[in-house]
C-alpha positions in Angstrom: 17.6 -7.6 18.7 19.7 -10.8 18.5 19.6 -13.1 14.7 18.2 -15.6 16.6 14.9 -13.9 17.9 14.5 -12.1 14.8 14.4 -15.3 12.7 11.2 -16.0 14.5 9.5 -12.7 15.1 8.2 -11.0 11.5 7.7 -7.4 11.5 5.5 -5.7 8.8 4.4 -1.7 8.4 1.4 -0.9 7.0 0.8 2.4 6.0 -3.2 3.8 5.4 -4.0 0.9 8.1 -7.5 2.5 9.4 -9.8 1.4 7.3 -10.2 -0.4 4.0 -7.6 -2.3 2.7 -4.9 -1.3 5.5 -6.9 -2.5 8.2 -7.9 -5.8 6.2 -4.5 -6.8 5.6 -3.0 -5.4 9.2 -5.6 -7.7 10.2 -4.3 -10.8 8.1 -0.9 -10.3 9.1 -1.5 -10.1 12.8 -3.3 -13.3 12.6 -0.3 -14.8 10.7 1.7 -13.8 13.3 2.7 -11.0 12.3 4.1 -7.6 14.7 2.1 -5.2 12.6 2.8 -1.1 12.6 -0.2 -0.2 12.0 0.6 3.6 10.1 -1.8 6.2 9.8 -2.8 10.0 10.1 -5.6 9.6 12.6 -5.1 8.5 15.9 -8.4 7.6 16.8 -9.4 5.6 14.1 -6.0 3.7 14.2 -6.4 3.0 17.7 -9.6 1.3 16.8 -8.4 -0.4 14.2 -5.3 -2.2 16.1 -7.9 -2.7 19.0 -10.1 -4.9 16.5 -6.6 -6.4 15.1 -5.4 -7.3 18.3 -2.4 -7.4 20.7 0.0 -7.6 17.7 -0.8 -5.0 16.4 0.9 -1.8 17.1 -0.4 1.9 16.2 1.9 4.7 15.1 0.4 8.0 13.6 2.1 9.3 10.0 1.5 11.9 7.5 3.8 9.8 4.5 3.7 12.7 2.3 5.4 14.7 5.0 9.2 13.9 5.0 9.7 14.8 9.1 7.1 12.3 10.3 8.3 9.3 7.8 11.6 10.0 9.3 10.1 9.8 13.0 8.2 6.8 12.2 10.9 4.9 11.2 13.3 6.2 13.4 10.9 4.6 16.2 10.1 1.4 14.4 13.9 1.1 15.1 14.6 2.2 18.3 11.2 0.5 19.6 11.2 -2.6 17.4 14.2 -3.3 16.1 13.6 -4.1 12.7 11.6 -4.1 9.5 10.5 -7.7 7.5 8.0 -6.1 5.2 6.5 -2.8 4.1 3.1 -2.6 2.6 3.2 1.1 0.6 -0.7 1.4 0.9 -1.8 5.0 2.0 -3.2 6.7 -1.1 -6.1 9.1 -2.1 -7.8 9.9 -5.1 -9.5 13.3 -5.9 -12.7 13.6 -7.2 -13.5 13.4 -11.3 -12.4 16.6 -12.6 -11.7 16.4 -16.9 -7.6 17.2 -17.3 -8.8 21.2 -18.2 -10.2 21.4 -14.9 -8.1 19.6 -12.2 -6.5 22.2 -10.5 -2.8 22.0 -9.0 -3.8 21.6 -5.4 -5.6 18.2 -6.4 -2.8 17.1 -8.4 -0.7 17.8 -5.3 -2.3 16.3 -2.9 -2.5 12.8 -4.7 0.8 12.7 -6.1 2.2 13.8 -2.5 0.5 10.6 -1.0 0.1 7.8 -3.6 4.1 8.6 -5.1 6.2 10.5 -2.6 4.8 9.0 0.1 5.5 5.6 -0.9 9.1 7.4 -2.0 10.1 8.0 1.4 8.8 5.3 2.9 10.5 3.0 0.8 13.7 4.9 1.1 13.5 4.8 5.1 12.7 1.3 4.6 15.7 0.5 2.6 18.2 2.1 5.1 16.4 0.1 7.7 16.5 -3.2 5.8 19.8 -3.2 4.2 21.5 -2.2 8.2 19.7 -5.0 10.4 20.7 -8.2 11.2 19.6 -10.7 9.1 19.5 -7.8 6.9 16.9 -7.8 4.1 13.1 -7.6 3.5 10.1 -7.5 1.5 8.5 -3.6 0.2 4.9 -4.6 -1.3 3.2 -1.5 -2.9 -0.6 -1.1 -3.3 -0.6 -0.3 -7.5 -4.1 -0.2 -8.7 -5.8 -1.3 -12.1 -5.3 2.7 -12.8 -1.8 2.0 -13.1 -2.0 -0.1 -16.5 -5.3 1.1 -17.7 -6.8 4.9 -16.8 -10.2 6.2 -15.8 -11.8 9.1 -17.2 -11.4 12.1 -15.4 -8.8 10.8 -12.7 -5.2 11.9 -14.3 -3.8 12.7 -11.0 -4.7 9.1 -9.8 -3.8 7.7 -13.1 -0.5 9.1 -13.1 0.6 8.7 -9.5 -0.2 5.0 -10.2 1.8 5.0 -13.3 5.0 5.9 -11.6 3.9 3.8 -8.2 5.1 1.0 -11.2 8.1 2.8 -11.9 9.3 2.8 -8.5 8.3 -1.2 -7.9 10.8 -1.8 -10.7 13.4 0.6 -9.5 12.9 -0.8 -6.0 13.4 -4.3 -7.1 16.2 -3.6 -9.1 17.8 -1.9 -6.8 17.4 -4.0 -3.4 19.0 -7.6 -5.3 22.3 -6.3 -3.6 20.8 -5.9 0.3 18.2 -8.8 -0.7 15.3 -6.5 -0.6 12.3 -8.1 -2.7 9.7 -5.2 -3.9 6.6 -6.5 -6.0 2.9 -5.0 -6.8 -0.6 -5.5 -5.9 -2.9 -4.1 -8.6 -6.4 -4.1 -7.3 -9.5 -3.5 -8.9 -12.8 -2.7 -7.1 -12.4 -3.7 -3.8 -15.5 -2.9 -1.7 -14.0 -0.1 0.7 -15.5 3.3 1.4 -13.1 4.7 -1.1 -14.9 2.8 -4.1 -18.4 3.1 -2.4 -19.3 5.2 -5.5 -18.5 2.2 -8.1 -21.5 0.8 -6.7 -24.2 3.3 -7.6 -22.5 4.2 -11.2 -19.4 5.5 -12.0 -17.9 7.5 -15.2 -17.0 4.9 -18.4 -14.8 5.5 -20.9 -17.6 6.3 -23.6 -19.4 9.2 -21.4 -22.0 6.8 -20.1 -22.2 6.0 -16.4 -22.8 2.6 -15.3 -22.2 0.4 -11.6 -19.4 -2.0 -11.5 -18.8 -4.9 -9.8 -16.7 -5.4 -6.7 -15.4 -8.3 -4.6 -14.5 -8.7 -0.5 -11.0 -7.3 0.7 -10.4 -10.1 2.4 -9.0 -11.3 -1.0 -7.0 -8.9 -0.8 -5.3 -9.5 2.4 -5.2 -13.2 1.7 -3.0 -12.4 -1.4 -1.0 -9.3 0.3 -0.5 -12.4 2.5 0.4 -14.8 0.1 3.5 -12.2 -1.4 4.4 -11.7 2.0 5.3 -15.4 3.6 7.4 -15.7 0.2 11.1 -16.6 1.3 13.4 -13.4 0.3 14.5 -15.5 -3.1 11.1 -15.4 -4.7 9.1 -12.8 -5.3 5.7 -11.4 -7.4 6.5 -8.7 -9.3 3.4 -7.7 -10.3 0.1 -9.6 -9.4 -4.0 -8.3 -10.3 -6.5 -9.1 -7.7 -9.9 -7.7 -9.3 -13.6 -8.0 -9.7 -14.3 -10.8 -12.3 -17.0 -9.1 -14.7 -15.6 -5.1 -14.2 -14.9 -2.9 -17.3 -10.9 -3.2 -16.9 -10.0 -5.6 -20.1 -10.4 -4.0 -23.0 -11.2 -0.6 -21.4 -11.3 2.3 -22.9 
């Protein structure tokens, strides 16, 4: 693709773009004027979802835990596309409540796998990508969560993949000033999605009680994944918090 025509033609990946926050912020971008990759492990339900985002939006099925289809994805992104403006590191699960005694390896696996090495390798592909094109640089935003400053009970798999998702921001950041690659953080707390369906009806405190907690539209989300990403290449958020006003996160625990 020629400087010129990339200058005025943005193109984001999303990764975990089905449903919840993925989709939201696909969504956003596409309207911004975005190309959008829409990434995701289900074909059907991403087909859906770039139907409802529109013409700029652009499915591609993923597994980003597995090395082989980050690779593939990427490699067509390149070949197909041409280049790479801004990753958004969302895909992530979360096992269910298990004390530390109890969570078995396979849970610990499966979450680290997604919510850390998957972000790993896309944000390595993404690098080679970014740092090669012409205008070379870009913009890696990766979905954190209030988990990574502050854990839940009963969720040290989640907790700790979070943790190190903050490592890697920094690392990413510190390590893309030479290819002008800008990497910040969302941290988001309580978005209403299927995934935090059970905050509503009560979920596990701190002190052993259970108790519902607030949540707040994803479309504040997608407004503010928006916000990081129209930022020229010499700015950037590091780290920015995007939560429900009255949940149990300050002073937690």
């Amino acid at each position: 693709m020629p400087a010129e025509e990339s200058l005025q033609r943005r193109v984001a990946l999303v990764t975990g773009a089905a449903t919840g926050i993925g989709r939201a912020v696909s969504t956003a971008l596409a309207r911004a004027q975005w190309t959008v990759i829409m990434a995701g492990r289900r074909a059907a339900r991403l087909d859906e979802a770039a139907r409802e985002g529109g013409p700029r939006c652009v499915p591609m099925t993923c597994d980003v835990s597995d090395e082989e289809s980050v690779n593939a994805l990427f490699q067509r992104i390149e070949t197909d596309i041409g280049r790479l403006d801004l990753l958004f590191n969302n895909a992530g699960v979360a096992s269910a409540p298990a004390a530390l005694e109890d969570t078995s390896l396979s849970s610990w696996r499966s979450v680290i796998d997604t919510n850390l090495t998957g972000a790993f390798l896309c944000t390595r592909a993404a690098f080679r990508l970014m740092r090669s094109q012409d205008p070379s640089g870009g913009r890696i935003i990766n979905n954190g969560s209030i988990s990574a400053t502050v854990p839940r009970p009963a969720m040290i798999a989640y907790t700790a993949s979070k943790h190190a998702v903050t490592g890697l921001t920094k690392s990413t950041a510190l390590e893309g000033r030479r290819y002008d690659i800008a990497c910040g953080q969302i941290d988001i707390g309580n978005t209403a999605t299927d995934m935090t369906l059970p905050m509503s009806h009560g979920t596990l405190q701190a002190d052993g009680s259970r108790m519902a907690e607030p949540q707040f539209d994803v479309r504040h989300v997608a407004d503010a994944v928006l916000y990081m990403a129209g930022l020229p290449l010499d700015a950037n958020v590091l780290f920015m918090t995007v939560m429900a006003t009255k949940m149990p996160y300050v002073g937690r625990g």
